[in-house]
N, C-alpha and C positions, 0 to 999 in steps of 0.2 A: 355224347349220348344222344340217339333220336329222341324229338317229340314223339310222345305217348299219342298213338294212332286210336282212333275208335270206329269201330263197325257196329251200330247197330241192327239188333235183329229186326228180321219184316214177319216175325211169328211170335209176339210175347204171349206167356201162359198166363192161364189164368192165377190171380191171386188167390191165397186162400179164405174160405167165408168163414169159416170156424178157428179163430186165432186162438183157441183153448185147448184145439187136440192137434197143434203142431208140430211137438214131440221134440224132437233133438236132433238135429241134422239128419231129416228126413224129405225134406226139401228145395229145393234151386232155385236161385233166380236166373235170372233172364241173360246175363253178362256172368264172365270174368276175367280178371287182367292174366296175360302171360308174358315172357320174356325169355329169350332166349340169351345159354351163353355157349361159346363157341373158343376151343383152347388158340390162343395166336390170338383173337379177334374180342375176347371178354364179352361182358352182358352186352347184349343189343335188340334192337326188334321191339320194345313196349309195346303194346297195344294192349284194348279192350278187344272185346270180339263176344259176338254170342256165347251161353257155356253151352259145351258139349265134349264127347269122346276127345280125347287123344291119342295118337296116332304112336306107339310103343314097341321096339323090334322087341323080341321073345327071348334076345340076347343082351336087349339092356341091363346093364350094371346094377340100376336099384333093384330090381329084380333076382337079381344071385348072390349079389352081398349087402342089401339094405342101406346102401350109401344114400342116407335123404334126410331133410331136417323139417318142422315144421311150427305154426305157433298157434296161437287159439286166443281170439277177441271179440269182441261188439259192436256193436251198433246202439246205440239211443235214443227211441224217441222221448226226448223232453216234453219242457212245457213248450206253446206257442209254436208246437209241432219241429221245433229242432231238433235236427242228428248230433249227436254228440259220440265221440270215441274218448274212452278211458286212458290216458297214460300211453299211447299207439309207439310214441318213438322209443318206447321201452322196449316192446314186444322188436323191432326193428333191431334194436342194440340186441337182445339175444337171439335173433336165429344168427345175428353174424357172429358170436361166440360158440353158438353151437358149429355154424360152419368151420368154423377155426379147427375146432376137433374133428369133424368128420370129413377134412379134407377138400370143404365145399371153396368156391369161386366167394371174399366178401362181395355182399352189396353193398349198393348205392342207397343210403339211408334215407336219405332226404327225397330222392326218387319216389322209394316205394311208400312214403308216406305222402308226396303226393299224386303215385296210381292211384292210392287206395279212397285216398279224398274224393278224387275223381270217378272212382269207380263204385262207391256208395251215395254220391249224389247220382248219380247214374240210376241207380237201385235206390232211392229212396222212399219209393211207395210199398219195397219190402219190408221198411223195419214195421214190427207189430208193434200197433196201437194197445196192445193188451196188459195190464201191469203185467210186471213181473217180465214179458217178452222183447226179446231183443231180435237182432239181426246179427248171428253170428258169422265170423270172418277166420278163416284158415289158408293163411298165407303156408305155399310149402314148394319143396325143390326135390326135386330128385335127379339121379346121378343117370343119363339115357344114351350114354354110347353104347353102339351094339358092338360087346368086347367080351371075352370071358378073361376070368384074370385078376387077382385080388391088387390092383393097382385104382386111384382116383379115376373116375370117370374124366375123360376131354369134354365131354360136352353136358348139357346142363337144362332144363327147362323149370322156370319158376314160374307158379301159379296163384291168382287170392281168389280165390270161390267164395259163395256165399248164404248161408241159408236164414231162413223167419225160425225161431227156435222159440218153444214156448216156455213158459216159468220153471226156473229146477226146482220151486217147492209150490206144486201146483195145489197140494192140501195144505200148506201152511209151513212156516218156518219152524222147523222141529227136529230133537236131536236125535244123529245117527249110532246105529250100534257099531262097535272097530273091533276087530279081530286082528289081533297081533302072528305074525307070520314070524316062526322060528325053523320051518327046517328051509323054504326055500329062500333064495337070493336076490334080487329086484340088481343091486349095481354095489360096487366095489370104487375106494378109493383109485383113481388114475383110471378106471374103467369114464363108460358112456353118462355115467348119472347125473349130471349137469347139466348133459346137452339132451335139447326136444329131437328126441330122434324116437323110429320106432320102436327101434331093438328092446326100448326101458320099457314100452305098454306091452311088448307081447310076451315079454319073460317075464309079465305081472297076473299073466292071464291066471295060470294054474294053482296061482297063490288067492286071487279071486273066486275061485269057481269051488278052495275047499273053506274059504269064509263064507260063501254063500248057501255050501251046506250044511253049514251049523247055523244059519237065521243071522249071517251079520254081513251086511251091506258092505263096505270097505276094508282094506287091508292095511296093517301097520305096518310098515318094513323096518328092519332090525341093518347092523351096519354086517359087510358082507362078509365081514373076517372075522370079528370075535363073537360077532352075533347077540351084541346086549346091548348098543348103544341105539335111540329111537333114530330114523331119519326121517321117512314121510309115507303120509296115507294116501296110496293110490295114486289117483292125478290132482295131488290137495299137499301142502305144506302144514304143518301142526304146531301146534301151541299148547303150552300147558300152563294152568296158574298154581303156582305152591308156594304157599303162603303169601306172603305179597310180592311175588316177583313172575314177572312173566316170562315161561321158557320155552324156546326156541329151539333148533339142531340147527347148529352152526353147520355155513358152508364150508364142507371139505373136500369138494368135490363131487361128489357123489351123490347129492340131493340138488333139486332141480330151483335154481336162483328163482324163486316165483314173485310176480309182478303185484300181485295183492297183497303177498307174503313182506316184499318191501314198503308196501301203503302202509299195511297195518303196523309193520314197526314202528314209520314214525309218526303214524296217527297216534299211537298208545305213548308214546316217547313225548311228543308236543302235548300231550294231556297230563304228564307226572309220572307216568307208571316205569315202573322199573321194568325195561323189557331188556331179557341175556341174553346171548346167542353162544349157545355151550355145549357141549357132549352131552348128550342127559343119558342113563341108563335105566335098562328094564327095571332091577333092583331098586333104584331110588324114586322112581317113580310108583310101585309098588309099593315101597314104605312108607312114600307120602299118601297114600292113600288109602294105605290101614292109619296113619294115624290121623285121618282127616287133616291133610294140611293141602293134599291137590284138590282146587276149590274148582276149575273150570276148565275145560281143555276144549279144541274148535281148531278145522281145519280150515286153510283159504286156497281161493283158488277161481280163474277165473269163471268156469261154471255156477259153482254157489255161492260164489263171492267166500261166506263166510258157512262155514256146516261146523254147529255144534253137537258136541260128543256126549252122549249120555251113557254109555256103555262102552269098558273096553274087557275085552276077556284076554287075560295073559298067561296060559298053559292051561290049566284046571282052574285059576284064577278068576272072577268077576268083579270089576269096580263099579260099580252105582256111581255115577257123576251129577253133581247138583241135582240131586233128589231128580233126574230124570226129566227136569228143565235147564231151559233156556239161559245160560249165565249171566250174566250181566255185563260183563266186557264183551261177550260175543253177539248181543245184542245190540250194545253200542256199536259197535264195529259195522256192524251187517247195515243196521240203520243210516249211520255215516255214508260209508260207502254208498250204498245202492242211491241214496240222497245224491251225491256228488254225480256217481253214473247218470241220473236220470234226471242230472239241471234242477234240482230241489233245492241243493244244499252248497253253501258255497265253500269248495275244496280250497288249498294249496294252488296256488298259481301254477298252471300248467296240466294241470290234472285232468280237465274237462277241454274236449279240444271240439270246436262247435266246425262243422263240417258242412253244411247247408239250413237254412229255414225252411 
């Protein structure tokens, strides 16, 4: 493999002055890493390079049949102004799991973990100083042979871009309403639902846009066949506490391995708590909560870390969840966490991976 090449731009933008209305990947820096792979020849080419357009025939593959994978991470500013990244060779271990399914070229693991070091010390006067604000990172790959032809793309271009993103709870940490989705489908056992591809967010769009006309923020997806077992909210993994055990939807494929999702397991695990990982149904879920025994529920995810639920509606159904506050494991959690993210709190060995001062 080449040494990772760097081009510096001779035109940097201005930073932003208002670190409170920078929204959510609405923004660029200045750099991003790419890499090229080529069938006969595999990944090659590293480099940084200014970010800008790329050059995409009208016949490329990701383009006709959606062959592409991608992940979603951060950046830190700590205390004593350290970059810090979350758990990164995790995000690394699943796009090449998702590659595995969508037919992608694996990476070089250790590689792109250190582009990426390299290319946020690079960009280190992006990450925001602002609580709450990170510097988000979207490592992704798509399939760019100009082919038509439902066969694996030959060739390949991996990108990490980077944006200043501001706080996801810029009024304060408070719970979401969920709207349970029963007529359409998000992903099927042996289908895409494991791996970060697109296909899973744009067959979530329609099931979003009829939760949002009834006043509720996120969607609950149901499993794709029998249609009553829970899987996951939106781009968030979910939890629920009934009575004293904490429930999860086991991996079967079909819900997306999430990287917070495994923190908080064995953060609540290393604390006592009973946490499952099981099939849960709409039924038993619903009966826990007529007869007050589900005390708390809360998605994760690397966006909100942690989103507690106060509300889920289940046909004609409404659950009130902890009196419309904040739970108390999901509190713990969110605190833990962002503590550990942002060098406060001292995590699990390995957790906090310090990238520059």
């Amino acid at each position: 493999m080449n040494e990772i090449k760097i081009q510096l731009t001779n035109a940097p933008k201005a930073k932003p002055v208002d670190e409170t209305k920078l929204g959510f990947g609405a923004v660029t820096t200045d750099h991003m890493f790419v890499m090229d792979y080529t069938e006969g020849k595999g990944w090659h080419d590293p480099r940084i390079v200014p970010y800008g357009p790329i050059a995409l025939d009208p016949f490329a593959k990701c383009l006709h049949y959606g062959q592409e994978v991608f992940e979603g991470m951060k950046a830190y500013r700590g205390d004593n102004d350290q970059i810090l990244l979350f758990r990164p060779e995790e995000n690394f271990k699943r796009i090449n799991r998702s590659n595995d399914r969508m037919c992608i070229p694996q990476l070089d693991e250790e590689l792109c973990l250190t582009a990426l070091k390299k290319l946020v010390e690079i960009e280190k006067d992006w990450v925001p100083h602002t609580e709450g604000a990170s510097l988000y990172i979207r490592p992704f790959i798509i399939g760019t042979e100009p082919k038509l032809g439902t066969n694996p793309s030959a060739t390949y271009i991996f990108l990490i871009v980077l944006s200043p993103s501001g706080a996801y709870y810029p009024q304060g940490f408070n719970p979401v309403k969920i709207y349970v989705e029963t007529n359409y489908v998000r992903a099927v056992r042996g289908g895409m639902g494991e791996a970060k591809t697109g296909g899973n967010y744009a067959c979530s769009l329609k099931g979003q846009e009829v939760a949002h006309e009834q006043g509720y923020s996120q969607v609950l997806w149901l499993d794709g066949v029998e249609r009553k077992y829970i899987e996951e909210v939106g781009a968030m993994n979910v939890f629920f506490v009934i009575d004293d055990e904490v429930v999860t939807p086991m991996l079967t494929g079909s819900i997306l391995p999430g990287i917070t999702r495994k923190s908080c397991i064995e953060l609540m695990r290393g604390w006592g708590l009973t946490v499952t990982e099981r099939r849960l149904s709409v039924d038993e879920l619903l009966q826990a909560g007529k007869e007050g025994r589900l005390k708390e529920a809360f998605g994760s995810g690397t966006a909100a870390v942690i989103s507690p639920i106060g509300e889920l509606k289940i046909g004609d159904t409404v659950l009130e969840l902890s009196d419309g506050k904040i739970g108390a494991i999901s509190q713990k959690l969110y605190d833990q966490l962002t503590g550990i993210q942002w060098g406060r709190v001292e995590g699990p060995e390995g957790w906090s991976v310090k990238v520059c001062d």
